[in-house]
C-alpha positions as CSV (number, residue, x, y, z in Angstrom):
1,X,109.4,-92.2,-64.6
2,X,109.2,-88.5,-64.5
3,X,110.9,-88.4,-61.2
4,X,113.9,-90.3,-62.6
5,X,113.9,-88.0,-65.8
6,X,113.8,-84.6,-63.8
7,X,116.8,-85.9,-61.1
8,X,118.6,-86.4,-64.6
9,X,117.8,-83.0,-65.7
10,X,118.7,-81.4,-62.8
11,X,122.0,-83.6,-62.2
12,X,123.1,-82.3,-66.1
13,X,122.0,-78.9,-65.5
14,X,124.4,-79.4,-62.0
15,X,127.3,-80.3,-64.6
16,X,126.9,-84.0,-64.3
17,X,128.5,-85.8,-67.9
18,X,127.0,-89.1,-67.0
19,X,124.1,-90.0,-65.7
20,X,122.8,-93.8,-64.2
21,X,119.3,-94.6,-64.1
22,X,117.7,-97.7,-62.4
23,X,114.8,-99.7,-64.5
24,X,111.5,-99.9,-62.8
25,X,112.1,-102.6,-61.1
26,X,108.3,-103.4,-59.8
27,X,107.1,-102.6,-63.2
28,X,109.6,-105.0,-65.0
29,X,108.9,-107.5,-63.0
30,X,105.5,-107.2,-63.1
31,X,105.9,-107.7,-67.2
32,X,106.0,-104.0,-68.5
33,X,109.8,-104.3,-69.7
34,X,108.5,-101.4,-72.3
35,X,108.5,-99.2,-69.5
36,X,112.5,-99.4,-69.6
37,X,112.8,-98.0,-73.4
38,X,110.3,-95.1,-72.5
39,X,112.3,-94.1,-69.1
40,X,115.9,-94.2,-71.3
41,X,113.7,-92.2,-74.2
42,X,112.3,-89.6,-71.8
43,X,115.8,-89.6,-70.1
44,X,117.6,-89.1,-73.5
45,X,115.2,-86.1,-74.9
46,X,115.8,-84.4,-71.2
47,X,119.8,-84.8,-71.1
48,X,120.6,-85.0,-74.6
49,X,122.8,-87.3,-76.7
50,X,126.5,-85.6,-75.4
51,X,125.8,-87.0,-72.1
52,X,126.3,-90.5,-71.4
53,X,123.2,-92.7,-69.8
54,X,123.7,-96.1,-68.2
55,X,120.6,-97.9,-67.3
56,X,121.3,-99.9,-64.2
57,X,119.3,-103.5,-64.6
58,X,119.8,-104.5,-60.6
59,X,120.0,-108.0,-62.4
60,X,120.4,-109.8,-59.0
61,X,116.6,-109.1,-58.8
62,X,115.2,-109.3,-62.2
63,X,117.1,-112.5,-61.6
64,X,115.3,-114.8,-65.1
65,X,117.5,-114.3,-68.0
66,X,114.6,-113.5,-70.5
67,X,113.3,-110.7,-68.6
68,X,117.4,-109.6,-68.0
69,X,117.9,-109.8,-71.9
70,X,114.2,-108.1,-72.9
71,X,115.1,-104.8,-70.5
72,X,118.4,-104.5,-71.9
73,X,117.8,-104.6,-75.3
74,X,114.7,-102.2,-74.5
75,X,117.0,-100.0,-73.0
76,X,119.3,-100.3,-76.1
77,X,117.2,-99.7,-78.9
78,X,115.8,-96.6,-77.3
79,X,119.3,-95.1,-76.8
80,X,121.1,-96.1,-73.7
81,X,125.3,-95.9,-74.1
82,X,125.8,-98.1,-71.0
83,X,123.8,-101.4,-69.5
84,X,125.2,-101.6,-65.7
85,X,124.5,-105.0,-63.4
86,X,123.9,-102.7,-60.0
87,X,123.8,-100.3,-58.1
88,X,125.7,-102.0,-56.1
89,X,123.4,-101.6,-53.4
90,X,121.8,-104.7,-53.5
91,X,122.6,-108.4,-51.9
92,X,123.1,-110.0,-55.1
93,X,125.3,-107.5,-57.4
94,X,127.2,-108.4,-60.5
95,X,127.4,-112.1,-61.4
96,X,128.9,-113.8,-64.4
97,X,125.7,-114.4,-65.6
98,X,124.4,-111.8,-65.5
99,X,127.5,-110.5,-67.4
100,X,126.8,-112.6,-69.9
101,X,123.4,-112.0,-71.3
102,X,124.2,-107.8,-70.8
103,X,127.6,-108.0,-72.9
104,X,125.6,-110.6,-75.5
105,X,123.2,-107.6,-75.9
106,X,126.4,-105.3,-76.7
107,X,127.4,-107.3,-79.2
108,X,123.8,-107.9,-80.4
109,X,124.1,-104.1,-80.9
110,X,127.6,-103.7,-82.7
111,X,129.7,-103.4,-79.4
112,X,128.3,-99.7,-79.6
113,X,126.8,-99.7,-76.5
114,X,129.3,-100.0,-73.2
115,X,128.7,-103.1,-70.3
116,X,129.6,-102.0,-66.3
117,X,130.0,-104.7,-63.9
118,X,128.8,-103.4,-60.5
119,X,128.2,-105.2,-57.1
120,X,130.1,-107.5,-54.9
121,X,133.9,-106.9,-57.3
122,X,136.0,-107.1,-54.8
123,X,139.2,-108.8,-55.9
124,X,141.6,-108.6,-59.0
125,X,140.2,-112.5,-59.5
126,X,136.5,-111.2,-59.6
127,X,137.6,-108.3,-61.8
128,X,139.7,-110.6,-64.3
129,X,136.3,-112.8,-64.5
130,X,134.4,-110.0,-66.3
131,X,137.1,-108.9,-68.4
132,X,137.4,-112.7,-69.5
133,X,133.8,-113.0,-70.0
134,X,134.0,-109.0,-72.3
135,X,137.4,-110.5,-74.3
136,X,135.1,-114.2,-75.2
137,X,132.0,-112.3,-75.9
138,X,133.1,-109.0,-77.6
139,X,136.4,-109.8,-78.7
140,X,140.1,-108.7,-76.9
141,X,140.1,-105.2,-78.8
142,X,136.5,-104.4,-77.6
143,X,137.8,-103.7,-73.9
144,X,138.6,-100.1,-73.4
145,X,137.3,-97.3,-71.0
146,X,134.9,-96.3,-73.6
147,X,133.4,-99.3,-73.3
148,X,134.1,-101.3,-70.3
149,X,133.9,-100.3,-66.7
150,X,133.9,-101.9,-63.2
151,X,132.0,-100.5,-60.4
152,X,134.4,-102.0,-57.4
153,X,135.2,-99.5,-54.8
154,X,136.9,-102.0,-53.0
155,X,138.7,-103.5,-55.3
156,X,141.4,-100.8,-55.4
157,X,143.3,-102.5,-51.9
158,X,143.2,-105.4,-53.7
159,X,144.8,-104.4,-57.0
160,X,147.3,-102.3,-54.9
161,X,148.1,-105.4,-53.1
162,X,148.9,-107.3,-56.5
163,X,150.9,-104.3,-57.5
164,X,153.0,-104.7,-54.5
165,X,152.1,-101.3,-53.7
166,X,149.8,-101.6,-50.7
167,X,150.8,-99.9,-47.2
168,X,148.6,-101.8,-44.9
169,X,146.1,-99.4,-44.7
170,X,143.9,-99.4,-47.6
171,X,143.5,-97.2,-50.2
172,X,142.1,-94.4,-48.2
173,X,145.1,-93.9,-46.0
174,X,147.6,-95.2,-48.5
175,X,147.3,-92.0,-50.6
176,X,146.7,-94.1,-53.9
């Protein structure tokens, strides 16, 4: 834990304004979802409440919804402003699912607390799943950068294309 807290510290004290941590994974799985609200309290005393903390639940490995929902809502009630599906990083990324039991927890806490998809978002169909899933659990007005975010770097070619603004060459050479 206290590695995670002091590369937060450090990352604020660098000018970060947001900071992503990922849950123990071995210990969550192991059973110890407590372990989630003390990283996101240690992690909230070190940055302070001005900067924003997503806790990243790599849900494609915690994979059983109980154990999903428990280390969310730990990771709520000791103060984190964003739950997060993935790194990215990982085979299994976002899924609907998934989605589901992170942006029931939002609205178990008020809608306060912000919901990033992340992982395997590649087109503007993936992307309009979440927001579908955001509108039926948290209500169309809930939906706003302050609260909703997709982690898709390669969705932008995508959206481009639907646009009708797409080059042919991806959003890297397109200039977008």
């Amino acid at each position: 834990l206290l590695g995670a807290v002091d590369e937060a510290a450090a990352a604020v004290d660098a000018g970060a304004e947001e900071i992503d941590v990922v849950v123990p994974l071995a210990s969550v799985q192991a059973g110890d979802v407590g372990l989630v609200g003390d990283l996101v309290d240690l992690c909230r005393q070190t940055i302070g409440r001005e900067i924003t903390l997503k806790l990243i639940l790599e849900t494609g490995l915690l994979r059983e919804p109980d154990v999903i929902t428990a280390a969310a809502r730990a990771a709520v009630m000791a103060g984190a402003d964003f739950l997060k599906t993935s790194t990215g990083k990982t085979e299994i990324g976002a899924t609907p699912e998934a989605a589901a039991l992170l942006l029931s927890v939002c609205d178990d806490a008020g809608g306060r607390v912000g919901f990033k998809a992340a992982g395997g978002i590649r087109t503007t169909a993936d992307a309009a799943v979440y927001l579908a899933l955001a509108d039926e659990i948290l209500g169309r007005d809930w939906v706003s950068q302050r609260h909703f975010r997709l982690g898709a770097s390669s969705l932008l070619d995508d959206l481009l294309r639907v646009l009708g603004r797409s080059d042919g060459k991806g959003a890297a050479g397109g200039g977008y």
